[in-house]
C-alpha positions as a Python dict, from the first residue, in 0.01 Angstrom:
ca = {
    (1, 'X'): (0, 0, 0),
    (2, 'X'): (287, 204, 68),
    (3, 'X'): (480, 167, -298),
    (4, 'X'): (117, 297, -457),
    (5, 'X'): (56, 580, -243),
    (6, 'X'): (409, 706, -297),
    (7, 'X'): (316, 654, -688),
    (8, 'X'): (47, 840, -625),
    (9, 'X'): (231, 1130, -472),
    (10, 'X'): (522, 1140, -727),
    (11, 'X'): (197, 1095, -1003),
    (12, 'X'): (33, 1395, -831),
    (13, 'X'): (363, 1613, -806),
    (14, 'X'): (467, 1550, -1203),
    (15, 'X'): (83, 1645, -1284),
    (16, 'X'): (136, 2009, -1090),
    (17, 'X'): (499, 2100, -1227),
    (18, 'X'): (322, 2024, -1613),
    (19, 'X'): (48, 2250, -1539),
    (20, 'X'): (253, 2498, -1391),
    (21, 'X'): (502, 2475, -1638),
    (22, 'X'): (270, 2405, -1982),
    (23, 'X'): (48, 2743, -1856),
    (24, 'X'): (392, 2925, -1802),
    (25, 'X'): (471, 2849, -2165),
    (26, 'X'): (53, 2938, -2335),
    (27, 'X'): (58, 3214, -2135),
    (28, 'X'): (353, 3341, -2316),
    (29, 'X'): (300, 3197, -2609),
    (30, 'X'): (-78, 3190, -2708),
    (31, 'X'): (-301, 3294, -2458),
    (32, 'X'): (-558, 3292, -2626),
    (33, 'X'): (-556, 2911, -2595),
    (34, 'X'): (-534, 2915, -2228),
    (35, 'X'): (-856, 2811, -2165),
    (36, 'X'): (-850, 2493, -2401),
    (37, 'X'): (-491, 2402, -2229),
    (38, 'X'): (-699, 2446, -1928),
    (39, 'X'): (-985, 2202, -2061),
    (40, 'X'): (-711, 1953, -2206),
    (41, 'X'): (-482, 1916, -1934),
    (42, 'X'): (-815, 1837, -1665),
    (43, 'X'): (-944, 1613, -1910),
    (44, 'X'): (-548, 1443, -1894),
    (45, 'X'): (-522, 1439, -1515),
    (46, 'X'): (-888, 1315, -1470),
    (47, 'X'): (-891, 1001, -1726),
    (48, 'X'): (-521, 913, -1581),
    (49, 'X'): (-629, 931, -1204),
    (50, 'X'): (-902, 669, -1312),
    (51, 'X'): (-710, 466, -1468),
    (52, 'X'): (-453, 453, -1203),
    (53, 'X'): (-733, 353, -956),
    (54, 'X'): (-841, 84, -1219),
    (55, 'X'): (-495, -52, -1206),
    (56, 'X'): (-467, -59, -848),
    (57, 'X'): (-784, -222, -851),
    (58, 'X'): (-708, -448, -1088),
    (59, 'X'): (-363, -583, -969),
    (60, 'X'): (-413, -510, -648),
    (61, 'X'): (-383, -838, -425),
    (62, 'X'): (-533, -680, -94),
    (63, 'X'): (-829, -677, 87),
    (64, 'X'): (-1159, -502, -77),
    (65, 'X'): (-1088, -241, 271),
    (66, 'X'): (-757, -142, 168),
    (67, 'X'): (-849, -117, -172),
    (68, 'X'): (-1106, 148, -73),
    (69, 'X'): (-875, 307, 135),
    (70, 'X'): (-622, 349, -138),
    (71, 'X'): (-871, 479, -365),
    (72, 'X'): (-1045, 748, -80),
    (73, 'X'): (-677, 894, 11),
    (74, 'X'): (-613, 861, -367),
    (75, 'X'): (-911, 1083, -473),
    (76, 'X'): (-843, 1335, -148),
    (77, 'X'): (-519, 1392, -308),
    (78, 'X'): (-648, 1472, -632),
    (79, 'X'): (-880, 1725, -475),
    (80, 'X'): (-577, 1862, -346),
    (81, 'X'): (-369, 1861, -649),
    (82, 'X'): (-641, 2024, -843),
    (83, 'X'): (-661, 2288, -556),
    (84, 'X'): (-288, 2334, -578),
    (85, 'X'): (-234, 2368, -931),
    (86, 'X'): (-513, 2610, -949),
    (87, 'X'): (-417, 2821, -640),
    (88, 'X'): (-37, 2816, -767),
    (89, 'X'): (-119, 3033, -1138),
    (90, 'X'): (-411, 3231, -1017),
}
């Protein structure tokens, strides 16, 4: 449980440094399309957070309680990660 929730975190910290970086660069670039980079990059985090979960689910060879412990803590850190990245550019 351990090696996935330290995934999760090093998952979670790559997915903030993109945003922060990729908005860095449309914001200089084009921002005009800051708003779609917006739209893509939630659409990105969202569908890899599930299947994450679906792996862990999947492969996972623990009890149906840990399993929904791993995948409670793992959606309270995306609430946080999407709080971060947001609070960090605005």
């Amino acid at each position: 449980m351990i090696g996935w929730l330290a995934f999760s975190l090093f998952f979670y910290t790559v997915l903030i440094y993109v945003w922060v970086r990729g908005l860095g660069i449309v914001q200089r670039h084009k921002p005009q399309l800051m708003v779609t980079f917006y739209f893509v990059m939630a659409a990105i985090r969202f569908t890899m957070a599930l299947t994450i979960v679906a792996l862990y689910m999947i492969l996972s060879t623990h009890t149906r309680q840990e399993a929904m412990t791993f995948c409670v803590t793992f959606s309270l850190m995306y609430v946080a990660m999407v709080i971060i990245s947001i609070t960090l550019k605005h």
